[in-house]
Every structure is written in C-alpha cells, then in structure tokens.
DRENPA-3360 file (N, C-alpha, C; in nm, 2 decimals, always signed):
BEGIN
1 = XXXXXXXX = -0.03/+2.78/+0.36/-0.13/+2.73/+0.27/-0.23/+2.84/+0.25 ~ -0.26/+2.86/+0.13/-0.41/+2.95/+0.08/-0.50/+2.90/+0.10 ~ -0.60/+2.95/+0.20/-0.72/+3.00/+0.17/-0.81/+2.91/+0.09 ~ -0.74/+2.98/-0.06/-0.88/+2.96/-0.12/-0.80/+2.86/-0.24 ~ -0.68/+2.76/-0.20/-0.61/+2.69/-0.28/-0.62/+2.56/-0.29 ~ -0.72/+2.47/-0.39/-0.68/+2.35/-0.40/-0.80/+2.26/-0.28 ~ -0.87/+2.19/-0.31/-0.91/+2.06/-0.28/-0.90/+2.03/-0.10 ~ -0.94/+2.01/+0.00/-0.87/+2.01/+0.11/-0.99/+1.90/+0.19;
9 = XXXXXXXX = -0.90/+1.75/+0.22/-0.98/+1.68/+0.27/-0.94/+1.67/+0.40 ~ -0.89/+1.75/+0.49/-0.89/+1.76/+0.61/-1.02/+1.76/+0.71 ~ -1.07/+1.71/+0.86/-1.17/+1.67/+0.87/-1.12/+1.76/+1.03 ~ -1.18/+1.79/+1.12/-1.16/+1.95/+1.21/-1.28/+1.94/+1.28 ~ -1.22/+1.91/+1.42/-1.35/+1.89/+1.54/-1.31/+2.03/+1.58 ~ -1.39/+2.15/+1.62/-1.34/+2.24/+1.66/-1.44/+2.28/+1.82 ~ -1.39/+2.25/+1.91/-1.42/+2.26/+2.01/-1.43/+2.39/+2.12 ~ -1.51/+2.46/+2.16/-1.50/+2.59/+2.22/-1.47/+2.60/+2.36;
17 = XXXXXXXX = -1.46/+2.73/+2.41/-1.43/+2.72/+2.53/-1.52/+2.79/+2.65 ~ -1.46/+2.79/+2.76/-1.59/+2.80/+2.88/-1.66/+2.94/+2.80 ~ -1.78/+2.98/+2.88/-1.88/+3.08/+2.86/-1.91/+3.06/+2.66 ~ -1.87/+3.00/+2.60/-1.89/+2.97/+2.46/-1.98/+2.87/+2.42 ~ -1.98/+2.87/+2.30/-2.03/+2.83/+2.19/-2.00/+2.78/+2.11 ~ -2.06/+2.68/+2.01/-1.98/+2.63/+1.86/-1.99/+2.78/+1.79 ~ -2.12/+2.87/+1.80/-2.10/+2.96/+1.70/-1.97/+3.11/+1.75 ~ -1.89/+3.02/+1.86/-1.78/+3.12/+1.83/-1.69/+3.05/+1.73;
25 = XXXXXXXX = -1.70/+2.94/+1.64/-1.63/+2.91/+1.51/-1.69/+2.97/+1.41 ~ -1.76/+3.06/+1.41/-1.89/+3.13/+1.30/-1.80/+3.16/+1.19 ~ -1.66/+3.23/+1.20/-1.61/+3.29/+1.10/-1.45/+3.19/+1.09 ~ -1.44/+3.09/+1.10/-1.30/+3.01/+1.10/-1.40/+2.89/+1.02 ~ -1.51/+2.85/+1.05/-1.50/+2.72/+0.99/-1.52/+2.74/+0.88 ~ -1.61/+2.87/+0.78/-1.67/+2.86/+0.63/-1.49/+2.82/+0.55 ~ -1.42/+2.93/+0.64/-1.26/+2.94/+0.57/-1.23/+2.81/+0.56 ~ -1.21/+2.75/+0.66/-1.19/+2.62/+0.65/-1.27/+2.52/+0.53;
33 = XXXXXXXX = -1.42/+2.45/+0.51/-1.52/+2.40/+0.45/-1.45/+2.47/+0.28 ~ -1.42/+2.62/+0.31/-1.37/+2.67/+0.14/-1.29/+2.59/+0.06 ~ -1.17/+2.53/+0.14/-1.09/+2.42/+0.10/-1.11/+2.30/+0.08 ~ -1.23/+2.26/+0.12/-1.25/+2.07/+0.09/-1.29/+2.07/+0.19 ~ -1.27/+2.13/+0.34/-1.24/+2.03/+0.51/-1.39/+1.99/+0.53 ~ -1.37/+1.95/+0.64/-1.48/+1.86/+0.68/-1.46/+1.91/+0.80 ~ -1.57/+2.02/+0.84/-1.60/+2.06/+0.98/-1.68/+2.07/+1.06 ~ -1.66/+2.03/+1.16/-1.80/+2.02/+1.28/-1.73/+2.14/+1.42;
41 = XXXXXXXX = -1.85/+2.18/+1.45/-1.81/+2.28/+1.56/-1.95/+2.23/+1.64 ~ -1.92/+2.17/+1.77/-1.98/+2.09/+1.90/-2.05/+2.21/+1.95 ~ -2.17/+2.20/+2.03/-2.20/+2.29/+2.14/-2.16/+2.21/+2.24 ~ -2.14/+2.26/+2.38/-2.09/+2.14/+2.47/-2.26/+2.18/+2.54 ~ -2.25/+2.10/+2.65/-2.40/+2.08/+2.73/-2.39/+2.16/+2.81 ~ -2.51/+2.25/+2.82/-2.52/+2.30/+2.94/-2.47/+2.47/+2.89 ~ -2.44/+2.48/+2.72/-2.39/+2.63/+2.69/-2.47/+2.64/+2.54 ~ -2.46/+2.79/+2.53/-2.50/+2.81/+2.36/-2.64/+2.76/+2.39;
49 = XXXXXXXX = -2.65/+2.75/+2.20/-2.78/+2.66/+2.23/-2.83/+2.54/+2.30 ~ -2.73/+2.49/+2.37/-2.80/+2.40/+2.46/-2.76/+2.48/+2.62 ~ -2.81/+2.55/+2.64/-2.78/+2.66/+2.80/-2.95/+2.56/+2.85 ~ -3.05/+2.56/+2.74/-3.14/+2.51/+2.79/-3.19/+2.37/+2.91 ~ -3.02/+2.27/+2.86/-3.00/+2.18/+2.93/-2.95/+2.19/+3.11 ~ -2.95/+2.34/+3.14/-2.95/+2.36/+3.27/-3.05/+2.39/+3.35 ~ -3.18/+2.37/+3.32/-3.29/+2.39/+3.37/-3.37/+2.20/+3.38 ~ -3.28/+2.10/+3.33/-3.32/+1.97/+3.30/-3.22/+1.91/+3.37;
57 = XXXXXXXX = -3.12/+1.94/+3.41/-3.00/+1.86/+3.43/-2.96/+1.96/+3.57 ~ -2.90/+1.83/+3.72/-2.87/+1.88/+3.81/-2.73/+1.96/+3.80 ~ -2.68/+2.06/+3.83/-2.57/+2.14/+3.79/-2.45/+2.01/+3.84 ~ -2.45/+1.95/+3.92/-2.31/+1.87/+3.93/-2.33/+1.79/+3.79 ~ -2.45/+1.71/+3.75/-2.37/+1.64/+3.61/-2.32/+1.73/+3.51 ~ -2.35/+1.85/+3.47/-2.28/+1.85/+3.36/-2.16/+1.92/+3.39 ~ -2.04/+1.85/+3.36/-1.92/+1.86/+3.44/-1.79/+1.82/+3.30 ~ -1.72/+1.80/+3.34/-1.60/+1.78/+3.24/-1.61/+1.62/+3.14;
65 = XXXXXXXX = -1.64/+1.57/+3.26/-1.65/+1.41/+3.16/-1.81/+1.42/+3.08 ~ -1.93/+1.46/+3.15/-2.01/+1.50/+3.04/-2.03/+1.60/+2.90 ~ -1.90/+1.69/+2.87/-1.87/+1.75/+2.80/-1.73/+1.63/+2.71 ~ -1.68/+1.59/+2.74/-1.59/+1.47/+2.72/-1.69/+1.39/+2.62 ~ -1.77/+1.33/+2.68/-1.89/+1.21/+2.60/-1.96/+1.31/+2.50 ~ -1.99/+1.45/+2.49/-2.00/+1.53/+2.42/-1.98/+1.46/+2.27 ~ -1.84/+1.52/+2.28/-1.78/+1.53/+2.20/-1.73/+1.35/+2.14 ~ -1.73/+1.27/+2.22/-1.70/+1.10/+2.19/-1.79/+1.09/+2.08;
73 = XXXXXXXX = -1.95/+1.08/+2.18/-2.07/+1.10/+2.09/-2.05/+1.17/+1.96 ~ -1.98/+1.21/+1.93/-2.00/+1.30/+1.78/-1.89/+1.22/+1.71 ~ -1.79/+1.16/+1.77/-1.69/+1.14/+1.65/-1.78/+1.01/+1.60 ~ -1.76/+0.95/+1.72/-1.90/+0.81/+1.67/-2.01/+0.80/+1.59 ~ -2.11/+0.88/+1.60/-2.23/+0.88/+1.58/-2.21/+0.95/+1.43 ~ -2.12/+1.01/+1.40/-2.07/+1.10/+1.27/-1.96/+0.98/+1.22 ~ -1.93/+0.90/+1.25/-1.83/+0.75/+1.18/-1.71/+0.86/+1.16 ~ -1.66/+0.96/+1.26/-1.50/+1.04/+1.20/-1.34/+0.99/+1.27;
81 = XXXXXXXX = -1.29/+0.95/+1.14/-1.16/+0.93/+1.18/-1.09/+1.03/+1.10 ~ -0.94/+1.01/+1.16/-0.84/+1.10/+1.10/-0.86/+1.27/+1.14 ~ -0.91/+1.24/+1.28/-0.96/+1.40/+1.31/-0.87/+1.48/+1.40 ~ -0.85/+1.59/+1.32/-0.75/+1.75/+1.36/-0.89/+1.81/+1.48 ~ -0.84/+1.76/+1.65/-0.93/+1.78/+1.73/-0.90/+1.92/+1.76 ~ -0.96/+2.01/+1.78/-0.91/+2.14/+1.81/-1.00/+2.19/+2.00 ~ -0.92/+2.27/+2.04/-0.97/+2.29/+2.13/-0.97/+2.45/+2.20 ~ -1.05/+2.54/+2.23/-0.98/+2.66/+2.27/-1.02/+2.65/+2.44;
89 = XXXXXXXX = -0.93/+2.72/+2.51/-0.94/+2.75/+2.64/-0.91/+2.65/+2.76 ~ -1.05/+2.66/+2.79/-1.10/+2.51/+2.86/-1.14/+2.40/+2.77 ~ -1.14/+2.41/+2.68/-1.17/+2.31/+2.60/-1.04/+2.21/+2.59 ~ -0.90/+2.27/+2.62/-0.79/+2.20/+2.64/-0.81/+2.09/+2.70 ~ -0.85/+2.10/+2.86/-0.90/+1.99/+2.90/-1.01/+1.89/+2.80 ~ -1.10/+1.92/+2.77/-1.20/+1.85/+2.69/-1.12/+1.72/+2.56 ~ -1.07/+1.83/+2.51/-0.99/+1.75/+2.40/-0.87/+1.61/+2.46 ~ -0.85/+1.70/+2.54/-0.73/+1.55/+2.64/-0.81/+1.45/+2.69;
97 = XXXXXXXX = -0.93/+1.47/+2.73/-1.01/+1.35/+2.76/-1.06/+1.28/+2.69 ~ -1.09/+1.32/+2.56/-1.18/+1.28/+2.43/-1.04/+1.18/+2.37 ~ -0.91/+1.22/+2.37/-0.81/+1.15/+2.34/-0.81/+1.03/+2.41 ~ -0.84/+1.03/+2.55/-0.76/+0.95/+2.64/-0.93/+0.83/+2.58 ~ -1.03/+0.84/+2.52/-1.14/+0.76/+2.51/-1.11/+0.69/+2.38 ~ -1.09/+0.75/+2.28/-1.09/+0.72/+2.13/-0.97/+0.79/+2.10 ~ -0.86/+0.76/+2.09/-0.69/+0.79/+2.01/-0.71/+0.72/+1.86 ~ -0.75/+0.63/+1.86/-0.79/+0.58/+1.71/-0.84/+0.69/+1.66;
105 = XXXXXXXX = -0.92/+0.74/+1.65/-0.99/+0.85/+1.53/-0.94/+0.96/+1.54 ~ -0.80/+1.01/+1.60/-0.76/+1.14/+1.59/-0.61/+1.12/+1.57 ~ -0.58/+1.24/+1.45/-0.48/+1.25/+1.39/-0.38/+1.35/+1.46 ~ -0.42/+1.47/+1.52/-0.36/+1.60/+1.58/-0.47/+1.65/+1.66 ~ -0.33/+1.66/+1.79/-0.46/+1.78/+1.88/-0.43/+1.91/+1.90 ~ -0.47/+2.02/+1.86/-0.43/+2.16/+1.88/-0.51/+2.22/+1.97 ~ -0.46/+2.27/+2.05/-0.50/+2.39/+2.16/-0.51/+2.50/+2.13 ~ -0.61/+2.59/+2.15/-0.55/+2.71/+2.11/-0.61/+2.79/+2.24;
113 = XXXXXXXX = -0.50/+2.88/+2.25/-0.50/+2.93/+2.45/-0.54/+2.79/+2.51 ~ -0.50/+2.73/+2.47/-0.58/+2.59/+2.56/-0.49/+2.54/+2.69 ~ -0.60/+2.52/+2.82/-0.51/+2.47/+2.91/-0.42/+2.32/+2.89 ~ -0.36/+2.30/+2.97/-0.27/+2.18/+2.94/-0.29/+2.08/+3.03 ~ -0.35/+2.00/+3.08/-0.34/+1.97/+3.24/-0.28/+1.87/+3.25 ~ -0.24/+1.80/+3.36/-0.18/+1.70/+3.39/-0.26/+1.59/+3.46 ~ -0.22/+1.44/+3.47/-0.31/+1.37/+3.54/-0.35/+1.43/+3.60 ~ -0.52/+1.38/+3.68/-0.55/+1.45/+3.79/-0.61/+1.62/+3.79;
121 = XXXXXXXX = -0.54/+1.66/+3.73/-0.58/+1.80/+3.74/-0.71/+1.89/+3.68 ~ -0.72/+1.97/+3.75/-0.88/+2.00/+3.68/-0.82/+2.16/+3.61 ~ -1.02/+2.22/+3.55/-0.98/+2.35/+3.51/-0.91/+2.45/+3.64 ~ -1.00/+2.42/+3.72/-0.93/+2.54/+3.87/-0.81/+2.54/+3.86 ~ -0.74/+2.46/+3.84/-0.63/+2.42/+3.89/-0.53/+2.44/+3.79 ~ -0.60/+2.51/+3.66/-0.51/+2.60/+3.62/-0.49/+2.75/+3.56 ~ -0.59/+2.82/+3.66/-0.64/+2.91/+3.67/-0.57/+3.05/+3.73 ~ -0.49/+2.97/+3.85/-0.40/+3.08/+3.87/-0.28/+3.16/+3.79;
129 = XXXXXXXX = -0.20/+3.09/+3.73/-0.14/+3.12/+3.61/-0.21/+3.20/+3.51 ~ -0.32/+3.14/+3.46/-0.35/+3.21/+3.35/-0.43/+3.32/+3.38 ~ -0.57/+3.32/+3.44/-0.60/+3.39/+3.52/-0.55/+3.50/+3.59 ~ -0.48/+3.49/+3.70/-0.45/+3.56/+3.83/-0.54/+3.50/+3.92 ~ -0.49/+3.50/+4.03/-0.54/+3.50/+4.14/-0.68/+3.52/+4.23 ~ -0.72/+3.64/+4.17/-0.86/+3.71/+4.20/-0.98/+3.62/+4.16 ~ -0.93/+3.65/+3.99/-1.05/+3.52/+3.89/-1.05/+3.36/+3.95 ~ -0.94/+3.30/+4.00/-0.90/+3.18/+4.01/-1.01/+3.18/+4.15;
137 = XXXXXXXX = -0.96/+3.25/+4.25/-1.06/+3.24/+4.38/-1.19/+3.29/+4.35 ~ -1.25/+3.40/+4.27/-1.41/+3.39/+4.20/-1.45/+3.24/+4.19 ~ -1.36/+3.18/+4.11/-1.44/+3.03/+4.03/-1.43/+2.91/+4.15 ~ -1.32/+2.93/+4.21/-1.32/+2.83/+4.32/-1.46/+2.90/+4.40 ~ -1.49/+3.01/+4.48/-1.58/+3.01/+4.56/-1.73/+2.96/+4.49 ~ -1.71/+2.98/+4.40/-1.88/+2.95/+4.32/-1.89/+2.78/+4.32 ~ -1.78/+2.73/+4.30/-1.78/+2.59/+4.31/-1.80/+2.53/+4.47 ~ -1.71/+2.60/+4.58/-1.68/+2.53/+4.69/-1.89/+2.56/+4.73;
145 = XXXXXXXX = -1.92/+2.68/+4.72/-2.06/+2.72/+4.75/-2.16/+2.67/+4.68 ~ -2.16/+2.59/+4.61/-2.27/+2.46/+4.56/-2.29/+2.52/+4.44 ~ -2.26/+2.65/+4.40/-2.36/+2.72/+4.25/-2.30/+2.70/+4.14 ~ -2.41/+2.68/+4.11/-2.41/+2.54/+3.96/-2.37/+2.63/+3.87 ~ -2.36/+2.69/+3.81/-2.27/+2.80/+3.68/-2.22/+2.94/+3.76 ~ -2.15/+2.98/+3.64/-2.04/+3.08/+3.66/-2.12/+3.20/+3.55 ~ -2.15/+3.29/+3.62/-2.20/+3.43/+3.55/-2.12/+3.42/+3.42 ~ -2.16/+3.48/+3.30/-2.11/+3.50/+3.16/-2.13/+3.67/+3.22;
153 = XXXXXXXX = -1.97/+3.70/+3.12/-1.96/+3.86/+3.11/-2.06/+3.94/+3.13 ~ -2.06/+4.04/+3.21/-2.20/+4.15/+3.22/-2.19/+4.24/+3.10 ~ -2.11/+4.28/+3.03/-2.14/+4.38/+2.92/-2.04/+4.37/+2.84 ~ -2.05/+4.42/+2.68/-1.96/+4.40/+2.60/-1.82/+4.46/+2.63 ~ -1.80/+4.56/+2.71/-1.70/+4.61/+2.75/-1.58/+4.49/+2.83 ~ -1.67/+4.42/+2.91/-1.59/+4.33/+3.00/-1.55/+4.21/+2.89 ~ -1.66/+4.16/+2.83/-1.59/+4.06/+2.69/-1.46/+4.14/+2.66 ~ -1.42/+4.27/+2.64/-1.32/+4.33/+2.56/-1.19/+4.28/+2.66;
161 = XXXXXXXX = -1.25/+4.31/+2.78/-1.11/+4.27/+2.89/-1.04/+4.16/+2.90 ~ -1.20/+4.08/+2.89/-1.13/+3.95/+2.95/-1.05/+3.90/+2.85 ~ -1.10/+3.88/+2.72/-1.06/+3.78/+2.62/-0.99/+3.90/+2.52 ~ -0.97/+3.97/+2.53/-0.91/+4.08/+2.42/-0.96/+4.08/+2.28 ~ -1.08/+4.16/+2.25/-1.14/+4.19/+2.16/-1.19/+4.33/+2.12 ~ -1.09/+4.36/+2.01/-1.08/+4.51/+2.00/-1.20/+4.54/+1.89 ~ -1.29/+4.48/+1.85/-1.38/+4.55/+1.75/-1.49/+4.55/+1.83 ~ -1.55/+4.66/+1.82/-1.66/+4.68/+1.89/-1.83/+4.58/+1.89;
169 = XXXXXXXX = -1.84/+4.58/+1.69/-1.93/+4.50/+1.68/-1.90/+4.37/+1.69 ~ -1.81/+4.31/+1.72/-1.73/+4.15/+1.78/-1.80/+4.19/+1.95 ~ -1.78/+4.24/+2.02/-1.82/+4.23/+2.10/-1.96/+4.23/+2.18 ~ -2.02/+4.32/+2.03/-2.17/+4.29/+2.13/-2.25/+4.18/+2.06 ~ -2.15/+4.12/+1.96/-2.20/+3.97/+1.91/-2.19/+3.89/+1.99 ~ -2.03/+3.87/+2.06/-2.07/+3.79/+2.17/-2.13/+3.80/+2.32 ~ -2.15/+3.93/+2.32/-2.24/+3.98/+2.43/-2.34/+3.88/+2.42 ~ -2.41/+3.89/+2.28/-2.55/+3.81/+2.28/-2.53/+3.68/+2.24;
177 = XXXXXXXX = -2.39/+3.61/+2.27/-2.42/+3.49/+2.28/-2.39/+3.40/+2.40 ~ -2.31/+3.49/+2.49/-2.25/+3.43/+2.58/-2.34/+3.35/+2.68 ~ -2.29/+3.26/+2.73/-2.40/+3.20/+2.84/-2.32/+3.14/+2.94 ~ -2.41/+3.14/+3.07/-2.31/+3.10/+3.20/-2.24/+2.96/+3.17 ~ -2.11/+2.94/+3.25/-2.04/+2.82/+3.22/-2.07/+2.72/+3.39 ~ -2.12/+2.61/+3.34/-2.10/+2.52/+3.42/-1.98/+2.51/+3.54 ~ -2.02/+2.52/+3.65/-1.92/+2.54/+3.75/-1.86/+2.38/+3.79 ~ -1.96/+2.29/+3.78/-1.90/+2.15/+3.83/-1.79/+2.10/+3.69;
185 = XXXXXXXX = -1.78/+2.17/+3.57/-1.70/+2.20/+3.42/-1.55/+2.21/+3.48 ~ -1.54/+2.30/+3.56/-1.43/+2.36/+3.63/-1.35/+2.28/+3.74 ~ -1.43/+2.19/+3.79/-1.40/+2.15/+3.91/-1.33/+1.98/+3.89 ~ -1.38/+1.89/+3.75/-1.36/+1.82/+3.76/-1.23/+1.75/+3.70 ~ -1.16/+1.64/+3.72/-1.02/+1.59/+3.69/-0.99/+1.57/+3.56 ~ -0.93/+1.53/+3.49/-0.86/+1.47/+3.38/-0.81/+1.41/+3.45 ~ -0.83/+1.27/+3.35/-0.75/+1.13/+3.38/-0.66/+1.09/+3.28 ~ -0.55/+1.07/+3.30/-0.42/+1.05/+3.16/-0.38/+0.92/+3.21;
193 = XXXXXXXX = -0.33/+0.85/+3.14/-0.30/+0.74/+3.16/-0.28/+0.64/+3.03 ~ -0.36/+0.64/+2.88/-0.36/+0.58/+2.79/-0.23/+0.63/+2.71 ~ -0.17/+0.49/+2.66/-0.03/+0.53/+2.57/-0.04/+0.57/+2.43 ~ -0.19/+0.54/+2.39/-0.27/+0.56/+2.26/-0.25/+0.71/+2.25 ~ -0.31/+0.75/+2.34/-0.33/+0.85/+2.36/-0.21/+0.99/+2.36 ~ -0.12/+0.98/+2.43/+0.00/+1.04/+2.42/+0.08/+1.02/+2.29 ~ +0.05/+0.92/+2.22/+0.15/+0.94/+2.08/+0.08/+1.07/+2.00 ~ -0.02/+1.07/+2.01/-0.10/+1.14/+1.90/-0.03/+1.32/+1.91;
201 = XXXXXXXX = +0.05/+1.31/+1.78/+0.08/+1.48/+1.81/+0.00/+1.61/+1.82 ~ +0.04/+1.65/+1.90/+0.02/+1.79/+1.90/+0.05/+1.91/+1.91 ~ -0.02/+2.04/+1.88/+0.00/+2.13/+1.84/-0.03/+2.28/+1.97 ~ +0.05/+2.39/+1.95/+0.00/+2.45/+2.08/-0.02/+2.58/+1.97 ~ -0.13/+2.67/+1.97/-0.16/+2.81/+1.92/-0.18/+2.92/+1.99 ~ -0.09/+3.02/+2.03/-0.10/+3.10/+2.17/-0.13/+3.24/+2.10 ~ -0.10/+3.34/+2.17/-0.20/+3.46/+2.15/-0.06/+3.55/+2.24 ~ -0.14/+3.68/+2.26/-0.01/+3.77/+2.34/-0.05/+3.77/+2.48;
209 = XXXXXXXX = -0.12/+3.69/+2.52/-0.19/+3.67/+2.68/-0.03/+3.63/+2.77 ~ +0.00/+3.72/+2.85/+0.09/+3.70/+2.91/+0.08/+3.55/+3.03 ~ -0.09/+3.56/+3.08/-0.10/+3.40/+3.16/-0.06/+3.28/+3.08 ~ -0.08/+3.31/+2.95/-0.04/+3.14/+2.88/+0.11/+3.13/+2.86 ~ +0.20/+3.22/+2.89/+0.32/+3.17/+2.87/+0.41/+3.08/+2.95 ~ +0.31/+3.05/+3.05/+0.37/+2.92/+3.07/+0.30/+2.82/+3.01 ~ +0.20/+2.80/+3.02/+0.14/+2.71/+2.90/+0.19/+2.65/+2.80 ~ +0.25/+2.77/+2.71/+0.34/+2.75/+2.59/+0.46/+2.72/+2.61;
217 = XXXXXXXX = +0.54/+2.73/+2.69/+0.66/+2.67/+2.73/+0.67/+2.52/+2.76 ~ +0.53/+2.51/+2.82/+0.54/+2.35/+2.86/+0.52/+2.29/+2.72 ~ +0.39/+2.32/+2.67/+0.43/+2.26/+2.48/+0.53/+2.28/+2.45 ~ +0.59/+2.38/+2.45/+0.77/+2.35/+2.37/+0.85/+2.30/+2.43 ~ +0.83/+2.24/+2.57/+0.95/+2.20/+2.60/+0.88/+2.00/+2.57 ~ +0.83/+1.97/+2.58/+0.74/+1.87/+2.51/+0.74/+1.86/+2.39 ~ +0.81/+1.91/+2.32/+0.81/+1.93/+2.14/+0.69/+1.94/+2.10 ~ +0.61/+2.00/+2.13/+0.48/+2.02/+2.04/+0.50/+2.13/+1.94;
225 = XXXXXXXX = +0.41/+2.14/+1.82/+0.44/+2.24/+1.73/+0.36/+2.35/+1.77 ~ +0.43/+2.44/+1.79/+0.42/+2.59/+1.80/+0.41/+2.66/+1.72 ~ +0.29/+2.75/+1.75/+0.26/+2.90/+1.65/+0.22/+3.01/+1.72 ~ +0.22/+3.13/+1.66/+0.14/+3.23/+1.72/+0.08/+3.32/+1.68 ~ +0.02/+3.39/+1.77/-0.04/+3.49/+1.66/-0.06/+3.64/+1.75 ~ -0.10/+3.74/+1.67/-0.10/+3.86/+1.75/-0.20/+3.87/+1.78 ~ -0.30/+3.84/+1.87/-0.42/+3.83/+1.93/-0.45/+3.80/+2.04 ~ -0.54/+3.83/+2.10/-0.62/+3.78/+2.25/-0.64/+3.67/+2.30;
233 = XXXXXXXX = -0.72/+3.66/+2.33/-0.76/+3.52/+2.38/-0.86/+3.42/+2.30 ~ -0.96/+3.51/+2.23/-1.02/+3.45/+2.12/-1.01/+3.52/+1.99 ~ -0.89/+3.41/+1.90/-0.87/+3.46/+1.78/-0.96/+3.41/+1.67 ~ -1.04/+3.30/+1.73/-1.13/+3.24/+1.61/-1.23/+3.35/+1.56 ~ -1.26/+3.47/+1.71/-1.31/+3.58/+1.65/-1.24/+3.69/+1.59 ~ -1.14/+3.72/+1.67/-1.03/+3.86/+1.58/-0.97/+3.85/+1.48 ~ -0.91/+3.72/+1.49/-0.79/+3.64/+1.34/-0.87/+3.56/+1.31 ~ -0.96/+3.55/+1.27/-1.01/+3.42/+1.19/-0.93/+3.35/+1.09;
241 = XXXXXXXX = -0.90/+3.43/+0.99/-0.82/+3.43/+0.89/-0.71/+3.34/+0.91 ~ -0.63/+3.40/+1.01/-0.49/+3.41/+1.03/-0.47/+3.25/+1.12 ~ -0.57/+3.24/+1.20/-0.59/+3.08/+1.27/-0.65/+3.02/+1.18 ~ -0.75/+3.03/+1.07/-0.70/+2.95/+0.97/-0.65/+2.90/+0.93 ~ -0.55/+2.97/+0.84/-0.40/+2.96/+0.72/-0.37/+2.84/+0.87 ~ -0.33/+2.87/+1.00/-0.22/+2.80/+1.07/-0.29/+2.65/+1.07 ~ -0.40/+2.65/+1.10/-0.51/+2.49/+1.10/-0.53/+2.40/+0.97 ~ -0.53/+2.47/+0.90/-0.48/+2.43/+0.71/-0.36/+2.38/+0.72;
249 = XXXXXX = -0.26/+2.45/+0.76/-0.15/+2.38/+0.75/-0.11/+2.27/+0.85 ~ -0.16/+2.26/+0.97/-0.18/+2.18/+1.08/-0.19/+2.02/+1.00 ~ -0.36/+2.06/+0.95/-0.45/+1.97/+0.86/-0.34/+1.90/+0.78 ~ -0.30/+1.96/+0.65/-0.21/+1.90/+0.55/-0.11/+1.82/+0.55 ~ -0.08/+1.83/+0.68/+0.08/+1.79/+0.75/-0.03/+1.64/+0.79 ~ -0.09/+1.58/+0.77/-0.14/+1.45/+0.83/-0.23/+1.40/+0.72;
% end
C-alpha cells in the first residue's frame, strides 16, 4: 500500500521500547496520520518525557504491569477500539499484557524486534538470546543489587552498536533523547492466561539482528504474519518509510 494513497481509517497504538520514547515514532507516525490513521505513540512511566516520574515514584513500582496500565489507561480514557497495537523491543511484553486486560479493543498485535514471552516470564528472561550473555548478566546484576534503572547508552557511538544505526545525525538525536530504563521494567512477569486474548492476530516485524531469530521462528511457527526488513534494531528510526508501507498494510487487512 502507498504512502500517500487514499483515505486510511486505521487507528495504531505505537508503543516503544526500553531506554525509549514515544518520540522514537517521530518519523513513522506523520507517514502513517498521511493516510487517514489515527495515531497515538505512549510515553511509558518513568522514560522520555516522563524520566521525571523517577524522582516521585519508588523504583520498584514502575515495573511492567505499571507500564501495562500505561497503556490500558489510554485505550480507555481515548474511547479506542479496533486497535493495531504495536510494540518494539521490550515493549513486546507490554503489548501482551495490555491484551491479556482489554482484547475487546484490539484488532492486531505487531511486534517489531519485539520479545515474545511466555506465561510467567519476564524481560530478563529473554535476554540471553537476544542479547548475549554479558548484556543479560549487566541487567540481571542491576536488578538483583536494588538499582532502580539501567544506564541509557553513554555516547552516540554505542547507540550505533547496540541498536544498529548507521546515520550519524540519527544518532546523536537519540543520544539526546535516551533516558535510563527502569530496572524493576525488566524484572517483572507476564501473566497469559485470557482466551480473548490469544485469538487476537498477530504479527511479527524483524530486522537482521541475528539474537531475534529465534524470536521469529517462534512467530512462524505459531502462524503469525511475518515480515522483514533490512535494518537494526530500531527501524522506526532507519526505515521509517519502509515499516510504514508494512503497518499500512497490517492496518488494511482489519
């Protein structure tokens, strides 16, 4: 689907991921809104412009299920149904909990690099895979050691590593947006269990990150609709475009 083609009443929670922001949708939602859609991009608590809520709030509550109600709180208080939930990263988890609360108001849930979890399981816990090893025991020690967030990248250089971002001025944008991620974020479960919840299809959007391919296997072996793209870990910043066109057509299909 184009871009710039035709009327588009598609409606698009777009949810971000650890160390992020809604304004890493800066350059995917206008594309999107160009068409007709109806988009909202969440800050979760405790990041972006609300980092401020860490100096108010003891670091164990803002945790997964308070990023969960986040996002409830909006479909509600915004009256949205028929919603293409989107999720990047760790926000995988987010979106499967937001399902497992309100399956009524959502049409499709897409992942993009998004973890997948299983009852019970938290972000740590799927870290090694994607991650490696090294990163996975960083984030466990900061957790087991009481400290309430997780450092955000030290310089635009390391943004380039982690998340694969080859334009220079991309990176010292997010340089200046990144903000520490909640460590009790990482630590806490997803609960699965709702049948509502599991009908709702979904979608998996992967990148060339060699940790997600298992990820993506487990969506395809689950029949979820599969796509890809030639990109890093954050395409909403490198492909905007190109994660677009795929979310449009996501949208259309419902």
């Amino acid at each position: 689907m184009s871009i710039t083609r035709g009327a588009f009443v598609a409606t698009f929670v777009l949810v971000h991921g650890a160390w992020h922001g809604g304004w890493c949708w800066n350059k995917v939602a206008p594309l999107l809104r160009r068409t007709g859609a109806v988009v909202y991009t969440p800050t979760l608590s405790g990041l972006g412009e609300r980092a401020h809520l860490a100096e108010l709030l003891e670091p164990s509550q803002v945790n997964l299920d308070l990023h969960i109600q986040d996002v409830v709180r909006l479909l509600e208080y915004e009256g949205l149904d028929g919603v293409v939930l989107v999720g990047h990263a760790y926000a995988g988890m987010v979106i499967t909990g937001v399902a497992e609360v309100c399956p009524e108001r959502l049409t499709h849930l897409v992942y993009v690099n998004g973890v997948i979890p299983a009852d019970g399981e938290s972000m740590a816990d799927q870290l090694v895979p994607v991650r490696g090893p090294e990163f996975a025991a960083w984030v466990r020690s900061h957790i087991e050691h009481g400290e309430g967030y997780l450092p955000s990248p030290a310089s635009p250089e390391e943004i380039g590593r982690r998340w694969g971002i080859p334009d220079a001025t991309d990176r010292e944008w997010m340089f200046s947006k990144v903000t520490p991620q909640p460590a009790a974020a990482m630590a806490g479960p997803v609960r699965i269990g709702n049948p509502a919840a599991q009908a709702i299809p979904r979608s998996f959007i992967g990148g060339e990150e060699a940790g997600f391919q298992p990820v993506a296997d487990r969506a395809r072996e689950a029949g979820w609709g599969m796509y890809h793209l030639d990109s890093g870990h954050d395409p909403m910043v490198s492909h905007p475009r190109e994660l677009a066109e795929i979310l449009l057509g996501i949208g259309a299909a419902f």
